[in-house]
Z-matrix of the N, CA and C atoms (Angstrom, degrees):
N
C 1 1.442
C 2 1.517 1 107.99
N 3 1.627 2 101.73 1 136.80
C 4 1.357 3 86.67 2 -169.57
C 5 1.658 4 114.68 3 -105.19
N 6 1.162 5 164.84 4 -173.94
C 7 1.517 6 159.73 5 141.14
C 8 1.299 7 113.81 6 -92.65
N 9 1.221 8 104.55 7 136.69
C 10 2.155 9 85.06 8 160.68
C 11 1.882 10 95.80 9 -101.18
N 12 1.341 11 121.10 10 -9.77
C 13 1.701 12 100.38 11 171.83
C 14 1.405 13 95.74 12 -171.84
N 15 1.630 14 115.06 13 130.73
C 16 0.992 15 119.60 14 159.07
C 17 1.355 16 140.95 15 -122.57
N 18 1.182 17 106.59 16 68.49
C 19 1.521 18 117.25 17 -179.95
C 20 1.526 19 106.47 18 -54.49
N 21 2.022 20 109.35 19 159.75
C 22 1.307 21 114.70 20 -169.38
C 23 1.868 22 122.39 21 -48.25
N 24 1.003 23 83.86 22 -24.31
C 25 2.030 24 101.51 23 -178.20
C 26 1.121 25 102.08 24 -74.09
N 27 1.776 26 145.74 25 0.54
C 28 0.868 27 118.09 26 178.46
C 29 1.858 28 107.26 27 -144.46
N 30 1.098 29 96.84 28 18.30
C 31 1.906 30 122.70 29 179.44
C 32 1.613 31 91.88 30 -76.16
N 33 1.126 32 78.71 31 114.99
C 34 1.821 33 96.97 32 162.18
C 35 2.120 34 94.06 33 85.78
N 36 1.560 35 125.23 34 44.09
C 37 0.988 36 140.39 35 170.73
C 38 1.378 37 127.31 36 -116.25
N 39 1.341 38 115.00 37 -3.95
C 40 1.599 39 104.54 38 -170.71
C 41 1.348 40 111.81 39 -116.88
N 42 1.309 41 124.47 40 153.35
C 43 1.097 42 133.51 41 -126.19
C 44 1.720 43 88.55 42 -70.66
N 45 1.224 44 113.45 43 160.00
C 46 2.092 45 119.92 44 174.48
C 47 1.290 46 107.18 45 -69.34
N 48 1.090 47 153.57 46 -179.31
C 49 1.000 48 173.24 47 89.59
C 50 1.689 49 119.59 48 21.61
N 51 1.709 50 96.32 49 -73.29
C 52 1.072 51 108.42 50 154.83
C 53 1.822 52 141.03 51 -60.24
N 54 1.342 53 104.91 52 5.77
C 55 1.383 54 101.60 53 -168.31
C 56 2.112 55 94.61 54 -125.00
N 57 1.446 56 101.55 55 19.33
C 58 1.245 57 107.44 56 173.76
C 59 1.731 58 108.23 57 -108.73
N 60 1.349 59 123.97 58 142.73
C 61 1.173 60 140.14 59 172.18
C 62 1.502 61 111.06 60 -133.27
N 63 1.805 62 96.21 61 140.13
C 64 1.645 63 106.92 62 162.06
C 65 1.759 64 105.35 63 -30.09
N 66 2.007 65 105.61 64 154.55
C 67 1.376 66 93.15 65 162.55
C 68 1.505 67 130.87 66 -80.61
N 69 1.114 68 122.26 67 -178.45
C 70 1.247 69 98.56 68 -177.90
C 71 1.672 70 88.38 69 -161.61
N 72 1.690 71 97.00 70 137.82
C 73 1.661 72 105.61 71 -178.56
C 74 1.226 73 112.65 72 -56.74
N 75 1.357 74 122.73 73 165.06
C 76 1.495 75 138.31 74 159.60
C 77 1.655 76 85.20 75 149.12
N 78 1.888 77 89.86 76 -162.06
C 79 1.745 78 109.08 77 -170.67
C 80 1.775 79 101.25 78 -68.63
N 81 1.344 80 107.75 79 123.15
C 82 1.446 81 130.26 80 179.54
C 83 1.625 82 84.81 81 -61.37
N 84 1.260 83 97.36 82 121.88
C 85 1.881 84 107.34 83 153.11
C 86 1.919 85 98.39 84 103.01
N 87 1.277 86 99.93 85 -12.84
C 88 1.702 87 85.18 86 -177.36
C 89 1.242 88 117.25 87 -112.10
N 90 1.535 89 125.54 88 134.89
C 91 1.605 90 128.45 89 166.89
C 92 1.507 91 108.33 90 -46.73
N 93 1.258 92 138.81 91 114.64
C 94 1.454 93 153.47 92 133.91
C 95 1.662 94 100.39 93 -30.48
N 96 1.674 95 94.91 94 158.70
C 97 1.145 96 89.59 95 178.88
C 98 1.898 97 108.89 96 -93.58
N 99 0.904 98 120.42 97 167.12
C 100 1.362 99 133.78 98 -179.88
C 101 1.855 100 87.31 99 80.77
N 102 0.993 101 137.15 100 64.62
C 103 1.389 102 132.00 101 178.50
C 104 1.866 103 105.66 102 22.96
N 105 1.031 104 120.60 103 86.68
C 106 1.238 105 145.72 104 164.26
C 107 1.420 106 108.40 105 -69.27
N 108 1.446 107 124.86 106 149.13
C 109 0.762 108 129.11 107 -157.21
C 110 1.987 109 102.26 108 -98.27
N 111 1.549 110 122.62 109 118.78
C 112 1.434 111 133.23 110 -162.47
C 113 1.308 112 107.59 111 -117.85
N 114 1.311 113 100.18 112 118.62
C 115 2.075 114 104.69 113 179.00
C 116 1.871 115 77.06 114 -79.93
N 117 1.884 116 78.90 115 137.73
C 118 1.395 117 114.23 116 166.57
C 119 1.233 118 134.52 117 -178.66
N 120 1.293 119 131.17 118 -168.27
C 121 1.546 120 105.89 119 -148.25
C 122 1.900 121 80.96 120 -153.46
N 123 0.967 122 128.13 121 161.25
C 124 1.644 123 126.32 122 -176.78
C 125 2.056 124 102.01 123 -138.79
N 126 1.596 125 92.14 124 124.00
C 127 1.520 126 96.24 125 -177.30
C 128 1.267 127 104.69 126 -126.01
N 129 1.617 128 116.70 127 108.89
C 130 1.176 129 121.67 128 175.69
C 131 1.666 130 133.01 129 -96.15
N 132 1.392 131 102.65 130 138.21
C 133 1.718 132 104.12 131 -178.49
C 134 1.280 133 100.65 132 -128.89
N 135 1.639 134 91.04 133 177.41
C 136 1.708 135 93.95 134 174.97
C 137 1.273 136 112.40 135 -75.36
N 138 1.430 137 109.63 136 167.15
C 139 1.406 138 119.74 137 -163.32
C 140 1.944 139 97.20 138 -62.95
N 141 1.185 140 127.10 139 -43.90
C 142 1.169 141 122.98 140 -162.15
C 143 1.255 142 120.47 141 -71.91
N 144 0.961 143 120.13 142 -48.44
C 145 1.631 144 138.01 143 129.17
C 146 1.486 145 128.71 144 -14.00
N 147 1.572 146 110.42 145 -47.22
C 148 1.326 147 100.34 146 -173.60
C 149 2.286 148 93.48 147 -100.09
N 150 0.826 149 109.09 148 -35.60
C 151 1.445 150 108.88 149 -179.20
C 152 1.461 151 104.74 150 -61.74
N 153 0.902 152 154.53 151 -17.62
C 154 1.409 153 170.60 152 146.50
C 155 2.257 154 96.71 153 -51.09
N 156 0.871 155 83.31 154 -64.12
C 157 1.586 156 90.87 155 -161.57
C 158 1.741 157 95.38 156 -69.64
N 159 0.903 158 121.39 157 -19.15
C 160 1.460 159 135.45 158 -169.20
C 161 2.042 160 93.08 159 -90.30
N 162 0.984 161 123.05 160 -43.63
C 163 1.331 162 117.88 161 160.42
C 164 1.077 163 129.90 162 -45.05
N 165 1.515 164 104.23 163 -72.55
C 166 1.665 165 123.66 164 155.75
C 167 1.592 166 115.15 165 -19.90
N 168 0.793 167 118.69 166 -75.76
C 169 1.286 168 127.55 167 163.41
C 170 1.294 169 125.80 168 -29.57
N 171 1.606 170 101.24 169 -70.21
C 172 1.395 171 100.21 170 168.53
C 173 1.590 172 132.73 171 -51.24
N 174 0.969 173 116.65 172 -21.67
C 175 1.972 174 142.60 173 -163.42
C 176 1.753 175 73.49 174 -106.52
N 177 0.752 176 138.44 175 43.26
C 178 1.669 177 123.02 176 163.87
C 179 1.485 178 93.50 177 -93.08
N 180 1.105 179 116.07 178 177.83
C 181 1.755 180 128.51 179 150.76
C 182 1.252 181 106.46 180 -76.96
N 183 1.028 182 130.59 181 -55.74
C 184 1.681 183 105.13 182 178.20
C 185 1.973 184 89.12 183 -126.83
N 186 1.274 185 98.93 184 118.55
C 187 1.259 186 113.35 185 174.75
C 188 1.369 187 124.84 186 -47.30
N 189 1.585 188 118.54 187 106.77
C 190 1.464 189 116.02 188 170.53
C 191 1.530 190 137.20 189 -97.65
N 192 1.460 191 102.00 190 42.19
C 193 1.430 192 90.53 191 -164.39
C 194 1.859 193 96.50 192 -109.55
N 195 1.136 194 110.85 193 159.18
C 196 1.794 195 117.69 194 166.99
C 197 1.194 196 125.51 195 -122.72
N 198 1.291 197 146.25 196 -133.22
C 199 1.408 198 132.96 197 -148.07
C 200 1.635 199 92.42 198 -84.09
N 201 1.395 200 135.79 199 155.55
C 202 1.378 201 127.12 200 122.76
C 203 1.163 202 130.41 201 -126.06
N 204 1.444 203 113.08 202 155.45
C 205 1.683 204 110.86 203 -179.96
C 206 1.397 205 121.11 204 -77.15
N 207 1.236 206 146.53 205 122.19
C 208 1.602 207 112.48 206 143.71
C 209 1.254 208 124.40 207 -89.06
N 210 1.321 209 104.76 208 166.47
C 211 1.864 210 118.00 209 176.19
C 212 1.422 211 101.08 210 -128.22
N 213 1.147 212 109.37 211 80.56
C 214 1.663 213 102.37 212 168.40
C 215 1.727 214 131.09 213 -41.36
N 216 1.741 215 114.62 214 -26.74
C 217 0.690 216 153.52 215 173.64
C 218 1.618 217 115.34 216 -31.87
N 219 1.672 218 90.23 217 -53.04
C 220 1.221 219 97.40 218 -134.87
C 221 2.242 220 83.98 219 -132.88
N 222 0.995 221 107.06 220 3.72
C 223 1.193 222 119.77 221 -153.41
C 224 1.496 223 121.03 222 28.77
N 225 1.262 224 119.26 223 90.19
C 226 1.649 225 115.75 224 -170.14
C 227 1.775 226 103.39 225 -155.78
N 228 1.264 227 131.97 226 163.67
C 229 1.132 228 135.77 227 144.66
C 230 1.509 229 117.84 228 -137.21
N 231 1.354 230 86.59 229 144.88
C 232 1.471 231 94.27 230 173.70
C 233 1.583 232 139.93 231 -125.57
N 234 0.575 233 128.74 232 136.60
C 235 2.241 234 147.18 233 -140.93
C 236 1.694 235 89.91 234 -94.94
N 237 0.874 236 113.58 235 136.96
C 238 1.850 237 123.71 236 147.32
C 239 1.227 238 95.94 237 -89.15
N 240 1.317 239 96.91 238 131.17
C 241 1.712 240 120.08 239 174.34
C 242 1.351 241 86.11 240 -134.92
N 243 2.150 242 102.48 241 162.57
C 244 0.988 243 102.59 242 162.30
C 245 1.494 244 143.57 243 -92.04
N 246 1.628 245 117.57 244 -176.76
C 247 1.666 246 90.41 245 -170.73
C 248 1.000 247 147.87 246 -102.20
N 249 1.273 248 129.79 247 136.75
C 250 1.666 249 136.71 248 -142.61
C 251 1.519 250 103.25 249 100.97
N 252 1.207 251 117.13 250 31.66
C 253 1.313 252 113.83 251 179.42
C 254 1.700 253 107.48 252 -96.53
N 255 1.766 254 99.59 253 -14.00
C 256 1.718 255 114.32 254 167.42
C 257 1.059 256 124.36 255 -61.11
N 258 1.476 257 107.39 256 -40.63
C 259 1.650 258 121.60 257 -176.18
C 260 1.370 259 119.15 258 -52.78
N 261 1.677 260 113.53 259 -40.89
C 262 1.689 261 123.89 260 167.79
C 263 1.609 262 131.41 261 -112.47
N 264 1.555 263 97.69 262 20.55
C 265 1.395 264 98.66 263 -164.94
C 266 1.591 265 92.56 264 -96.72
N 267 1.502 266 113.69 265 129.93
C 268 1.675 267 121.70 266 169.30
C 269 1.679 268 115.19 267 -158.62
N 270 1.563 269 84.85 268 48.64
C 271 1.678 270 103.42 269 173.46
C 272 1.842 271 95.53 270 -72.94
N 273 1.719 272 120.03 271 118.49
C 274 1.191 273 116.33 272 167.41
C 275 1.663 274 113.75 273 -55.81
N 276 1.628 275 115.08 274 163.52
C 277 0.974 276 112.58 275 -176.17
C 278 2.029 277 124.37 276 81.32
N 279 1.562 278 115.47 277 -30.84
C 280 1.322 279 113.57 278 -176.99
C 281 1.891 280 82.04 279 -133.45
N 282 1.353 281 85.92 280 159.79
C 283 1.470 282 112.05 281 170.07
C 284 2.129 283 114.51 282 -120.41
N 285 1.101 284 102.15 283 167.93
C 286 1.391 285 106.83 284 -178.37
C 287 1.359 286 109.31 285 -142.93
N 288 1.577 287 123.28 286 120.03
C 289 1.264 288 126.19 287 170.90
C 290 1.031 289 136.08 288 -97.32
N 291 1.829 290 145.15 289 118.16
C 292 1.205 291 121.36 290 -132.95
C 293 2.204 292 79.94 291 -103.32
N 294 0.993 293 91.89 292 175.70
C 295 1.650 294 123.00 293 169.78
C 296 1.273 295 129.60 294 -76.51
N 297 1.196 296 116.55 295 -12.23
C 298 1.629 297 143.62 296 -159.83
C 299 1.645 298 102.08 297 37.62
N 300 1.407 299 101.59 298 68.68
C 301 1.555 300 100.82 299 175.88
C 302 1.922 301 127.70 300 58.16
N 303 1.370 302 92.46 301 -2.05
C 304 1.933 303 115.25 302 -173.72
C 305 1.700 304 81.76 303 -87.12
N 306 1.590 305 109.26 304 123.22
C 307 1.592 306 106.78 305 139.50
C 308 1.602 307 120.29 306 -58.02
N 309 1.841 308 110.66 307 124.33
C 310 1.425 309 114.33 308 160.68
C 311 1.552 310 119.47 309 -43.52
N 312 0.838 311 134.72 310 145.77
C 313 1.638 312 138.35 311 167.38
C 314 2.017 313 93.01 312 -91.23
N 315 1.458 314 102.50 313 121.64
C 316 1.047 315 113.10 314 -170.92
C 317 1.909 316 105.86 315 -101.48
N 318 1.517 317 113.05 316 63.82
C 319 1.607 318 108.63 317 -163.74
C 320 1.614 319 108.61 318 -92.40
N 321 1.175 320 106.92 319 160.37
C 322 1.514 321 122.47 320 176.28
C 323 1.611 322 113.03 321 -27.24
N 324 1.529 323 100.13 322 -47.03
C 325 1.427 324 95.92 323 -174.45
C 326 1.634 325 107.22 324 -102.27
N 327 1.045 326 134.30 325 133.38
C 328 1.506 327 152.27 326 172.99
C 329 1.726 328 94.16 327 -39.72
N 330 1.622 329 100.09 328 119.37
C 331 1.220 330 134.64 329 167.59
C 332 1.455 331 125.18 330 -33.76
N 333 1.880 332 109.00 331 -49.92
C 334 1.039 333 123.04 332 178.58
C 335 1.732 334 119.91 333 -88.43
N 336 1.421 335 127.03 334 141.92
C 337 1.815 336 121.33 335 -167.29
C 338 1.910 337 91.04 336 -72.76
N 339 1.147 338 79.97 337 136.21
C 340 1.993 339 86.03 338 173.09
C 341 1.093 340 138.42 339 94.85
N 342 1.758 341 105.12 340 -4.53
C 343 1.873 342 115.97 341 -166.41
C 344 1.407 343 84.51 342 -120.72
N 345 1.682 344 95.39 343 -162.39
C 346 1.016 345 102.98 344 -159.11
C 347 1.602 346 112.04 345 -161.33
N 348 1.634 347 165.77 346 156.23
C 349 0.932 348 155.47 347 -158.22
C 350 1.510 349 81.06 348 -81.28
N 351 1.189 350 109.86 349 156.61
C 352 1.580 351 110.88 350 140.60
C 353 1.550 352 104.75 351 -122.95
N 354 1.455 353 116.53 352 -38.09
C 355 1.213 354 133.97 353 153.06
C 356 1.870 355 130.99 354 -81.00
N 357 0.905 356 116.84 355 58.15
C 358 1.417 357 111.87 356 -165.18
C 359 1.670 358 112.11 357 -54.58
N 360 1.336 359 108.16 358 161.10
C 361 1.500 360 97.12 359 -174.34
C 362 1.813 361 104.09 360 -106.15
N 363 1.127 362 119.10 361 127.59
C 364 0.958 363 148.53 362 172.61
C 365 1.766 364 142.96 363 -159.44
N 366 1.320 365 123.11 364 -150.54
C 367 1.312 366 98.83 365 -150.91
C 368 1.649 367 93.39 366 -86.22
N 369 1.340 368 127.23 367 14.42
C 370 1.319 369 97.41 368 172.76
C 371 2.026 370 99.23 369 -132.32
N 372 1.106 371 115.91 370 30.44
C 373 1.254 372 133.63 371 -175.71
C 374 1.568 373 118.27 372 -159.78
N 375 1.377 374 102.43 373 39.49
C 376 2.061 375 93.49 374 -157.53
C 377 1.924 376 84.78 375 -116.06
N 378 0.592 377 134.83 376 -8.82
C 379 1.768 378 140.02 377 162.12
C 380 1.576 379 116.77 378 -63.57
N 381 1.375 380 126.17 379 98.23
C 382 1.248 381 124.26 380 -177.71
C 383 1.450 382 100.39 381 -50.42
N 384 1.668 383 113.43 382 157.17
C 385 1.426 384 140.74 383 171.63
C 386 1.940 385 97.03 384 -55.78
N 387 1.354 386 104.07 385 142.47
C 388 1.468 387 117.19 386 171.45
C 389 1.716 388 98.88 387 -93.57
N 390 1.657 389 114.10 388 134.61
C 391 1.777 390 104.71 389 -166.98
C 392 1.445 391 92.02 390 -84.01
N 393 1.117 392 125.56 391 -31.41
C 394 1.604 393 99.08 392 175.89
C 395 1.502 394 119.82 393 -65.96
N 396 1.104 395 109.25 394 -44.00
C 397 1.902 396 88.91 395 172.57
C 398 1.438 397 114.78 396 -64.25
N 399 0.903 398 113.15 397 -20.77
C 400 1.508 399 123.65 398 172.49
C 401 1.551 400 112.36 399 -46.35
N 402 1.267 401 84.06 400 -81.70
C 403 1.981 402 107.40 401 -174.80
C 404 1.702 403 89.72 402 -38.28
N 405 1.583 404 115.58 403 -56.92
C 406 1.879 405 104.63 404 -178.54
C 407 0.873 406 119.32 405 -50.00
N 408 1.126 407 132.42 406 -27.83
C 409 1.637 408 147.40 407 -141.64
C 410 1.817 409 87.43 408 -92.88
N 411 1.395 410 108.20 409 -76.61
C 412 1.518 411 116.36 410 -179.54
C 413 1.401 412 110.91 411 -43.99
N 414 0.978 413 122.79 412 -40.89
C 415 1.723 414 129.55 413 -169.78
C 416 1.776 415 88.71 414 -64.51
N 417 1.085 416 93.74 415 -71.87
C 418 1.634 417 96.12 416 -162.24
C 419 1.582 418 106.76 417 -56.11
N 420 0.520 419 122.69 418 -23.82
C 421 2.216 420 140.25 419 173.00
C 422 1.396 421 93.86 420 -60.95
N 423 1.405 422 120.26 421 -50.15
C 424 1.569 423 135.75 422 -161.17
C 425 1.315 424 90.77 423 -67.39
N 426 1.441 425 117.32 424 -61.07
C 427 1.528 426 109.92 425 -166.95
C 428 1.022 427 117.59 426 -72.92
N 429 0.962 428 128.51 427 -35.61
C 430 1.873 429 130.00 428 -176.74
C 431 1.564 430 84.12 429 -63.59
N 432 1.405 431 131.21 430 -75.68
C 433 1.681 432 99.81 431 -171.99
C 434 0.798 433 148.19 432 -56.50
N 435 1.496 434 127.04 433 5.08
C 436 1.459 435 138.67 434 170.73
C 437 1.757 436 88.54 435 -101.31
N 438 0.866 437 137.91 436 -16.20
C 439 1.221 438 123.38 437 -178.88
C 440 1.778 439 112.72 438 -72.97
N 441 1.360 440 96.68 439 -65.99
C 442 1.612 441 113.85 440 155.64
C 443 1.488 442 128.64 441 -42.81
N 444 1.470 443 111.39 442 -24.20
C 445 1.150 444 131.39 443 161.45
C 446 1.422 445 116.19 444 -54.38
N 447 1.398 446 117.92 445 -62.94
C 448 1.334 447 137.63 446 -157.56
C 449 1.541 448 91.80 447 -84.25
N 450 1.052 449 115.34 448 -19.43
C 451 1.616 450 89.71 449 -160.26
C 452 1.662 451 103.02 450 -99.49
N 453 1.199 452 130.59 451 38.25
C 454 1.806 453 136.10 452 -163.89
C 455 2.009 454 86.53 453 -130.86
């Protein structure tokens, strides 16, 4: 498995071993049923950051967000994006781990030991995150916390 960056926020984030499957055709970006096997790519931020951006999203007009993980652990969440979304992703602050071309197995229980859905993927969240609304999503998350920041 390969990384394109792993800073400390995101050590001990990429998908197990076991929670990887051959790819397998159908709609690029969506959980199948019986956890089907989904090319995807995992971009992790800090929790404050990504729960923020996870709003954003949600408050869209038509809501774009898809599964995410948390790691309480580790304070971080992480987005299904799609794949090759590693190859150009260099938003400071989050990292992106590619799949090495293996569809994730997208199962009931969260991929990674210790997290947890916050977003589970299903029928009304089973569409990985698009990284450009994403990357907006985080930016604008970014600013409101330095905004909120400044103002204490």
């Amino acid at each position: 498995m390969e990384t394109s960056a792993t800073p400390s926020t995101t050590a001990g984030h990429l998908p197990s071993a076991d929670s990887s499957a051959p790819h397998t055709r159908g709609a690029v970006g969506r959980a199948g049923s019986a956890g089907a096997a989904v090319p995807c790519d995992l971009v992790t931020v800090p929790a404050r950051q990504g729960l923020e951006a996870v709003d954003i999203l949600r408050r869209a007009a038509a809501p774009a967000v898809g599964p995410v993980l948390h790691d309480g652990a580790c304070d971080t969440l992480g987005f299904l994006v799609p794949p090759g979304t590693a190859d150009a992703w260099d938003l400071p602050g989050s990292a992106c781990t590619k799949t090495s071309g293996r569809g994730l197995r997208v199962p009931p229980e969260p991929p990674v030991t210790g997290s947890g859905w916050l977003l589970p993927p299903g029928d009304e969240s089973d569409a990985v995150t698009d990284p450009a609304v994403l990357r907006k999503a985080l930016g604008e998350a970014a600013r409101l916390i330095a905004a909120a920041d400044n103002c204490r």
